[in-house]
FIKE-275213 format. One record per residue: x, y, z of N, C-alpha, C, CB in turn; residue in three letters. Coordinates in steps of 0.1 Angstrom, whole numbers, padded with zeros to 4 digits, always signed. Atoms other than C-alpha are relative to their C-alpha. Glycine has a CB too. Layout:
<recs>
XYZXYZXYZXYZALA
...
</recs>
This chain:
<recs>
+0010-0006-0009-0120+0100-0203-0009-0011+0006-0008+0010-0007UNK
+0014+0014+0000-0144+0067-0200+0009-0004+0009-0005-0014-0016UNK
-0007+0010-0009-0117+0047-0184+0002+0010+0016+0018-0004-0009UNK
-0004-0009-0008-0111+0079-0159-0013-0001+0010+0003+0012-0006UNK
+0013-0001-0006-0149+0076-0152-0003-0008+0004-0009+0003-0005UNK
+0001+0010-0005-0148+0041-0147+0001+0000+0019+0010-0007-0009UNK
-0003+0002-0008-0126+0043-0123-0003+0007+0013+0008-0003-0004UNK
+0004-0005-0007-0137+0070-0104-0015-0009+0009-0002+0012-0008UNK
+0003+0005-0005-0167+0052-0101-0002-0014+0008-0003+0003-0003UNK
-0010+0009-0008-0151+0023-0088+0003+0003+0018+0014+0002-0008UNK
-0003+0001-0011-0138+0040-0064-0008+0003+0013+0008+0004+0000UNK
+0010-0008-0012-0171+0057-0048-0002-0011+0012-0016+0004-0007UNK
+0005+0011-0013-0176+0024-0027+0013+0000+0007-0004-0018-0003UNK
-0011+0002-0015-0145+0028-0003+0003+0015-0002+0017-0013-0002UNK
-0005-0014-0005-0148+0066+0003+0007+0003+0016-0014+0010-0001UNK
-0003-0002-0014-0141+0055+0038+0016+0002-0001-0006-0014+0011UNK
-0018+0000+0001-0104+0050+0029+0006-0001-0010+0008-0010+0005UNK
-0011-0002+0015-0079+0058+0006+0002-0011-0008+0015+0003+0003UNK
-0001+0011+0013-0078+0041-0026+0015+0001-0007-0013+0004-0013UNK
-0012+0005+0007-0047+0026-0043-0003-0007-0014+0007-0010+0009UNK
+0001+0007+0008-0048+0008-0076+0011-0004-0004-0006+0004-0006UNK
-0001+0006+0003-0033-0019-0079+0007-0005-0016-0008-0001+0003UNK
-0003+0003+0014-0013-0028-0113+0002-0013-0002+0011+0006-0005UNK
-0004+0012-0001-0018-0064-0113-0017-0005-0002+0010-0003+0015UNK
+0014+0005-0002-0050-0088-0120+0001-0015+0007-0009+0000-0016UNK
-0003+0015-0006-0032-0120-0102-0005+0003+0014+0018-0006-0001UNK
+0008+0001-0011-0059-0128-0075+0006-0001+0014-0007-0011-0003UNK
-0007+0002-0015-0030-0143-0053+0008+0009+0005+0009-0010+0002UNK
-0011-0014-0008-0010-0113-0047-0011+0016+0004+0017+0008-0017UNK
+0008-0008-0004-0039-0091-0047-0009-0007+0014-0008+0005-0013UNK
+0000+0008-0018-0052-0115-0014+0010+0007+0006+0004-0021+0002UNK
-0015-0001-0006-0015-0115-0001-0005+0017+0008+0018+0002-0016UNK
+0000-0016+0001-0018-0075-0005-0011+0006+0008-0001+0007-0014UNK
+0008+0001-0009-0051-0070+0009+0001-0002+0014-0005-0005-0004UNK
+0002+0011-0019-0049-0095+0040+0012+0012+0005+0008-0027+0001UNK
-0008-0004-0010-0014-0071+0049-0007+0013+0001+0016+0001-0003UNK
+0003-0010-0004-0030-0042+0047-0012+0007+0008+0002+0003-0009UNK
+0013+0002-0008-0062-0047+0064-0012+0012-0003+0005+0000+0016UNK
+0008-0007+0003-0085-0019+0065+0007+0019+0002-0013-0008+0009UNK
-0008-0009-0004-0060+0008+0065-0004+0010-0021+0020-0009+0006UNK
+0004-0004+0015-0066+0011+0023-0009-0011-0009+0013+0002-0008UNK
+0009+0015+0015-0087-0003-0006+0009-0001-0007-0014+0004-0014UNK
-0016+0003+0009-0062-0019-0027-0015-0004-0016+0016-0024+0010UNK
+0008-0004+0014-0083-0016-0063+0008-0008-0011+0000+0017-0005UNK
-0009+0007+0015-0069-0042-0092-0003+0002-0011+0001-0014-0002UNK
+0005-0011+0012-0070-0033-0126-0012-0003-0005+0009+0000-0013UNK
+0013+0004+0005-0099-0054-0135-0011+0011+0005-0004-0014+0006UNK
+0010-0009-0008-0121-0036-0105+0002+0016-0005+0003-0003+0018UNK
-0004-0016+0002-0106+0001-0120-0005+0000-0016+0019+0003+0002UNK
+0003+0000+0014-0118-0011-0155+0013+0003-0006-0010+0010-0004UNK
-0010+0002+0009-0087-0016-0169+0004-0011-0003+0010+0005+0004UNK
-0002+0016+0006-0080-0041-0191+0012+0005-0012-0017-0008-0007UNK
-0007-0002+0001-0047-0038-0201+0013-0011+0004-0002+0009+0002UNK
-0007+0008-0004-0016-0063-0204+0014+0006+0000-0001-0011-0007UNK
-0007-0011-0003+0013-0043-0192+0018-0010-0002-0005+0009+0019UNK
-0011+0008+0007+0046-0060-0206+0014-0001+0013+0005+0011-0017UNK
-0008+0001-0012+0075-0069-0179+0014-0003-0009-0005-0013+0013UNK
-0012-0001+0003+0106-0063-0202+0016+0001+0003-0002+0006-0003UNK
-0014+0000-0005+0135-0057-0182+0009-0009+0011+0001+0012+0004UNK
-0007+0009-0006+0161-0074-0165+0006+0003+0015+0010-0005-0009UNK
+0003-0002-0013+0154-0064-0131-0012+0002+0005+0004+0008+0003UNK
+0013-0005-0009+0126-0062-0104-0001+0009-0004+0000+0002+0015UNK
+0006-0017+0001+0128-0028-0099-0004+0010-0015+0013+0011+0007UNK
+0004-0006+0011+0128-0018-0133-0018-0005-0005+0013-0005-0011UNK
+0009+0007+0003+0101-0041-0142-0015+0004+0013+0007-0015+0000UNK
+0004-0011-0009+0083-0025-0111-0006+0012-0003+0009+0003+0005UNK
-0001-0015+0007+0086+0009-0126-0008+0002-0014+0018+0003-0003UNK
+0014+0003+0004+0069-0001-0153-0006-0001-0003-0006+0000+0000UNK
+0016+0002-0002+0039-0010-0146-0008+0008+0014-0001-0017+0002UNK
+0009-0013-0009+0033+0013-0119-0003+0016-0006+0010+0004+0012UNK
-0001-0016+0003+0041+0043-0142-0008-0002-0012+0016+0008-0002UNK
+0010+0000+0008+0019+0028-0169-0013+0002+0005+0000-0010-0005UNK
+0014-0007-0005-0010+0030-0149-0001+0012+0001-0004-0004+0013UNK
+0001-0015+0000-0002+0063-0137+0000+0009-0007+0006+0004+0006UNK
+0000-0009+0011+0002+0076-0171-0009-0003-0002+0007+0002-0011UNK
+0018-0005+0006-0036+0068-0181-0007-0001+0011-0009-0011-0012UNK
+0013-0003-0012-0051+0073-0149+0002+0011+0009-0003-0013+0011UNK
-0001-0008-0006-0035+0098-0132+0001+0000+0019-0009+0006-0006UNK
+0004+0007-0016-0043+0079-0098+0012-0004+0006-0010-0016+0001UNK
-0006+0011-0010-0021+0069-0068-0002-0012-0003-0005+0001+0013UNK
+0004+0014-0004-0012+0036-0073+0013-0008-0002-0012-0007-0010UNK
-0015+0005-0003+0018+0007-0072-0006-0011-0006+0008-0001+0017UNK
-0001+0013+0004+0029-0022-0085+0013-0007+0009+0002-0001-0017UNK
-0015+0012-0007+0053-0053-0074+0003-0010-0012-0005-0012+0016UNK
-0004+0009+0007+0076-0076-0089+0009-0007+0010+0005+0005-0011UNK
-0010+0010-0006+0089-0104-0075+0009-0013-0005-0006-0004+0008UNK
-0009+0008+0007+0115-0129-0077+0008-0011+0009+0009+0008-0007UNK
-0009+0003-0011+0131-0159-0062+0015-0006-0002-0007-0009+0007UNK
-0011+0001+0003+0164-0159-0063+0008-0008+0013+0005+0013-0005UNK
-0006+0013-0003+0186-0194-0058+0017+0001+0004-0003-0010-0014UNK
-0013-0004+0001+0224-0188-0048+0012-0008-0008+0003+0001+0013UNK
-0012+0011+0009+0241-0217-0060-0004+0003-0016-0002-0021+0003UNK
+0004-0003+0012+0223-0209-0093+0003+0016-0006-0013-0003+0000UNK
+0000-0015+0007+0234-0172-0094-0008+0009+0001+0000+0001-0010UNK
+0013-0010-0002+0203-0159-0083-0010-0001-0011+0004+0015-0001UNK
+0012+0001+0007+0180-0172-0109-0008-0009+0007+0001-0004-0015UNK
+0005-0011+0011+0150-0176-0115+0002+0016-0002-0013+0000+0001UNK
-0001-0012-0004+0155-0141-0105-0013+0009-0006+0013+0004-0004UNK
+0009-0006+0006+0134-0119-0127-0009-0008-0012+0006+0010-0004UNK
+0010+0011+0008+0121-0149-0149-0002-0007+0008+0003-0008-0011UNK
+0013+0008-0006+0103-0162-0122-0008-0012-0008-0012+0011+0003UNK
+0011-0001+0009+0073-0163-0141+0002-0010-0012+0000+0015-0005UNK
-0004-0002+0009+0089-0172-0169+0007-0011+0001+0004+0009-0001UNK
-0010+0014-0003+0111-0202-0159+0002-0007-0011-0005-0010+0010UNK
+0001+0009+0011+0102-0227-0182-0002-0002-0006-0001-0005-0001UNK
-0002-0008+0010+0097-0208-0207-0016+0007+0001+0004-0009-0015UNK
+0012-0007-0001+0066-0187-0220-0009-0008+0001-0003+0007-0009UNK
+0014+0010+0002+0031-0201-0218-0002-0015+0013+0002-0008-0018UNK
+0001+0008-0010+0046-0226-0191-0009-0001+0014+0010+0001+0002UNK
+0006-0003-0014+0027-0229-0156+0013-0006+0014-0018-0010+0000UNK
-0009+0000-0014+0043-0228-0119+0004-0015-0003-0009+0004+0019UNK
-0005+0009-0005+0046-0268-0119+0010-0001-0007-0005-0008+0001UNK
-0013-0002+0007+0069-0265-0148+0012+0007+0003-0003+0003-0009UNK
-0010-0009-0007+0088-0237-0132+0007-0009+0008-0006+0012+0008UNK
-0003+0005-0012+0093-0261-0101+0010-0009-0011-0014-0007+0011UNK
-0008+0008+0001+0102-0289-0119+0015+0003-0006-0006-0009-0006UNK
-0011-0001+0004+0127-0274-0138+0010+0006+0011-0001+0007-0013UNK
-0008-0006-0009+0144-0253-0108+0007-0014+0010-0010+0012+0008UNK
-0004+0015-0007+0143-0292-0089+0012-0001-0011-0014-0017-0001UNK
-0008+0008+0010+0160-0305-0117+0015+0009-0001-0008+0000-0017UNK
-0012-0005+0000+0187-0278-0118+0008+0000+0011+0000+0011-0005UNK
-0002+0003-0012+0193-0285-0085+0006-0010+0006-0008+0002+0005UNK
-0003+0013+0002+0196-0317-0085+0013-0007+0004-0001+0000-0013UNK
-0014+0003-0001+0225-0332-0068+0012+0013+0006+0003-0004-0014UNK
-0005-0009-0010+0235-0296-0050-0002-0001+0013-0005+0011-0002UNK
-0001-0005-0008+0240-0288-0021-0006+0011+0010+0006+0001-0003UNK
+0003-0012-0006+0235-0254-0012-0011+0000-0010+0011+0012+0001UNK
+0012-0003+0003+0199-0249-0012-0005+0015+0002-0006-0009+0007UNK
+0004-0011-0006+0199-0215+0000-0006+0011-0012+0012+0004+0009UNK
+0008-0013+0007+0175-0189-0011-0006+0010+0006-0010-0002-0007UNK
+0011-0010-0007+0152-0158-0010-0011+0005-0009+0006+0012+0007UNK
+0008-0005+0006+0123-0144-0024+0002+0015+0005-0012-0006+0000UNK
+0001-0013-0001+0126-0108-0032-0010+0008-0008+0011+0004-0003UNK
+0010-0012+0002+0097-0080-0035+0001+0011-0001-0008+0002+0006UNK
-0008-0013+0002+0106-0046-0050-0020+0005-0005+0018-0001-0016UNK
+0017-0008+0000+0068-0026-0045+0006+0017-0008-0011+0003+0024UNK
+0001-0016+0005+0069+0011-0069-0012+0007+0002+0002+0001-0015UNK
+0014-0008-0003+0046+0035-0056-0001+0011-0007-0002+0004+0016UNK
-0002-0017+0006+0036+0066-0078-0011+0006+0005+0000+0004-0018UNK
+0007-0015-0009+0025+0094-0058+0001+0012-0004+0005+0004+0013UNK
-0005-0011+0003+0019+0125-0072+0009-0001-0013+0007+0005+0011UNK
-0011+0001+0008+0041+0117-0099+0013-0003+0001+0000+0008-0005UNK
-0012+0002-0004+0067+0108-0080+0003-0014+0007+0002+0011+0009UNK
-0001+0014-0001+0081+0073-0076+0006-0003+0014+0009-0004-0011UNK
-0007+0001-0015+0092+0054-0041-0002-0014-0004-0007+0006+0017UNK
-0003+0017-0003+0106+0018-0042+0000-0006+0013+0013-0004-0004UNK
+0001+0003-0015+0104-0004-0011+0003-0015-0005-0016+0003+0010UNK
-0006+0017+0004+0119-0038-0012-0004-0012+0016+0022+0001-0002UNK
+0002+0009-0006+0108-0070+0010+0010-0013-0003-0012-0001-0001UNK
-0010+0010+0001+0136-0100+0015-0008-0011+0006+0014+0004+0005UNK
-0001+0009-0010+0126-0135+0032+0005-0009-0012-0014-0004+0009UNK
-0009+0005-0003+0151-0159+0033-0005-0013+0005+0007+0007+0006UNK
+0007+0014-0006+0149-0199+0035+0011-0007-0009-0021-0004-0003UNK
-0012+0010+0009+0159-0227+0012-0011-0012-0009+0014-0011+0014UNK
+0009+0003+0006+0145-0249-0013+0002-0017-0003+0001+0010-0012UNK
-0002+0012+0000+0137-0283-0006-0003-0010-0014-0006-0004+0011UNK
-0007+0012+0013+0138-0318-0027-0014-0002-0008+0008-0021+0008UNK
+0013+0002+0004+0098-0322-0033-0008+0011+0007-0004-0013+0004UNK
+0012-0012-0006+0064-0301-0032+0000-0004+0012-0016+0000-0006UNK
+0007+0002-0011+0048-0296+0000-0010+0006+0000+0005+0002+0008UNK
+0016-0013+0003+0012-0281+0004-0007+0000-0010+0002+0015-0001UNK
+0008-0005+0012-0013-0271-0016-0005+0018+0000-0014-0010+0000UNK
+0006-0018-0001-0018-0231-0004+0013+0004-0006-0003+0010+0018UNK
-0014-0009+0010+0002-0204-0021-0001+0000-0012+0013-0006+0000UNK
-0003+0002+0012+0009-0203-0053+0015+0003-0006-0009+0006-0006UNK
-0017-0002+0002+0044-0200-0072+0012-0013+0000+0003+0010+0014UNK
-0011+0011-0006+0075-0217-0060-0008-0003+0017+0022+0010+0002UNK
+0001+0002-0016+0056-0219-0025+0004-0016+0002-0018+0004+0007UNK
+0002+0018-0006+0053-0257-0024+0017-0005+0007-0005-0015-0019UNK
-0017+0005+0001+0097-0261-0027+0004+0012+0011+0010+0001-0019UNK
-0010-0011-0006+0105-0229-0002-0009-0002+0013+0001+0018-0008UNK
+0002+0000-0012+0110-0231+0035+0006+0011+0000+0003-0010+0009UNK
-0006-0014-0007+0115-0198+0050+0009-0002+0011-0010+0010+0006UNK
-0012+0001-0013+0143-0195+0077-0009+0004+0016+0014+0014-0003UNK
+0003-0007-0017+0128-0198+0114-0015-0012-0001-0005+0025+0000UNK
+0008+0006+0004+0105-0226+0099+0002-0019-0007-0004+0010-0008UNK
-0008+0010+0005+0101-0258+0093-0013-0009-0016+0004-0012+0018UNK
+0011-0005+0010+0071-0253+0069+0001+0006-0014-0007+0010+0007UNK
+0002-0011+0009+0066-0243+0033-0005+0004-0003+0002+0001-0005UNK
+0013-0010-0003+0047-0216+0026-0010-0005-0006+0000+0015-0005UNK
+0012+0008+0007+0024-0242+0004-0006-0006+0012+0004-0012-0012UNK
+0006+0012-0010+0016-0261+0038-0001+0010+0013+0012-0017+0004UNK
+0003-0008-0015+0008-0224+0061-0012+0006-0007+0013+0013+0009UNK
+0008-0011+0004-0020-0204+0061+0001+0012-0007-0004+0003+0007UNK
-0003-0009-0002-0024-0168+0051+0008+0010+0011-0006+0000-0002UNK
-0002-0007-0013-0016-0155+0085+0011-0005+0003-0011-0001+0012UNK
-0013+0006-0006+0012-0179+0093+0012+0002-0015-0002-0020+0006UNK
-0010-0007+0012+0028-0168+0059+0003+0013+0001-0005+0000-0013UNK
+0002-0019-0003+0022-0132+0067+0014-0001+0009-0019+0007+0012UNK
-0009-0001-0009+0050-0140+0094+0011+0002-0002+0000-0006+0007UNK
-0015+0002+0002+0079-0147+0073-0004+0013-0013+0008-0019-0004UNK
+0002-0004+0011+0064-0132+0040+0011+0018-0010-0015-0001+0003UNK
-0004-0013+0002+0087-0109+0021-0009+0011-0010+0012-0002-0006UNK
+0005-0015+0002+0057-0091+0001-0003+0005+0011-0010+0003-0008UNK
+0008-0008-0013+0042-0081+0035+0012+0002+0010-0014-0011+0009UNK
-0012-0007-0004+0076-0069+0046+0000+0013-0009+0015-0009-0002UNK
-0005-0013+0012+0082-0045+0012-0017+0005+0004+0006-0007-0024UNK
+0012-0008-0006+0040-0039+0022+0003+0013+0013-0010-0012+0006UNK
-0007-0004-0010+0051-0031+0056+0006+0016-0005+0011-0012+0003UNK
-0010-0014+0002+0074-0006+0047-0008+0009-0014+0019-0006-0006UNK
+0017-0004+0005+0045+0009+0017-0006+0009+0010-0012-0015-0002UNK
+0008-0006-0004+0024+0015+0043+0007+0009+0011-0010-0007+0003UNK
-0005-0007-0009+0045+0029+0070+0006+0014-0011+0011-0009+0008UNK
+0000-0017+0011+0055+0058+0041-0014+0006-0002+0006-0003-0018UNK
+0011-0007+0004+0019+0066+0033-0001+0006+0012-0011-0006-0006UNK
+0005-0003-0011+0012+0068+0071+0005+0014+0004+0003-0011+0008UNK
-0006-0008-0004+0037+0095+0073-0009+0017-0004+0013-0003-0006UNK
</recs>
């Protein structure tokens, strides 16, 4: 009940528009998420909902992994709200990282370790080709809707940039000669596959 009351009042400051919450407390995807959605919704993260909660990413898929943590929130809050998982998957490698992203280079590791090790497996390939995939679970009502975002690029030899976070520094998107560590928000927004799987999010609520 406390946590219910929290969040209620939470949400009294954006009565102007529909509130979402968020299953996530990573700053950069709650930006990302925000900046696509503009002033269409409040996007609410678990911190701001008073939830403090570490919601476990067990399975060996996005979408599952997706599922959840959207349906954990929605079992103790009862609220509209979504999560995402993402992943970038390498072709010559089979598609890992895939769902160990995150996770690359082992637990407790951080992104540069991720990098270096994905360089390193790389190493002397070829085919560079990749994509980052975004699988967003929305529970509405109790009722679940997946939406998936794809962009497509390739993963060069050294960092680039300093924006972003993730694999951005090593991934050029296709149609570019840029990696998303060396664009803005706005010029990432262009290729970006969460603000594609957003995209498609909001065009369902709109309905």
């Amino acid at each position: 009940m406390l946590l219910r009351k929290n969040i209620s009042l939470a949400t009294q400051f954006f009565v102007k528009m529909p509130t979402l919450v968020f299953a996530t407390n990573n700053a950069n995807k709650v930006a990302e998420i925000r900046n696509a959605t503009g002033d269409l919704f409040s996007i609410i993260p678990l911190k701001e909902a008073g939830i403090d909660i570490d919601i476990a990413e067990p399975h060996n898929t996005l979408e599952a992994n997706a599922t959840e943590k959207s349906m954990t929130i929605y079992q103790i809050t009862g609220l509209d709200c979504f999560s995402e998982d993402t992943g970038l998957e390498v072709e010559s490698l089979h598609g890992q990282p895939g769902v160990k992203s995150a996770r690359y280079a082992g637990d407790g590791r951080n992104f540069d370790d991720n990098i270096n090790k994905l360089l390193e497996n790389l190493d002397g390939i070829y085919n560079r080709q990749a994509q980052f995939r975004t699988v967003i679970s929305l529970m509405q009502n109790g009722v679940e809707h997946l939406f998936e975002g794809i962009c497509k690029g390739k993963i060069i030899e050294e960092k680039k940039g300093a924006n972003g976070f993730g694999y951005d520094p090593v991934f050029v998107p296709n149609g570019s000669s840029l990696t998303f560590a060396e664009m803005d928000m706005a010029e990432k927004n262009r290729f970006s596959h969460r603000k594609k799987a957003v995209e498609k999010l909001l065009s369902f609520l709109k309905k």
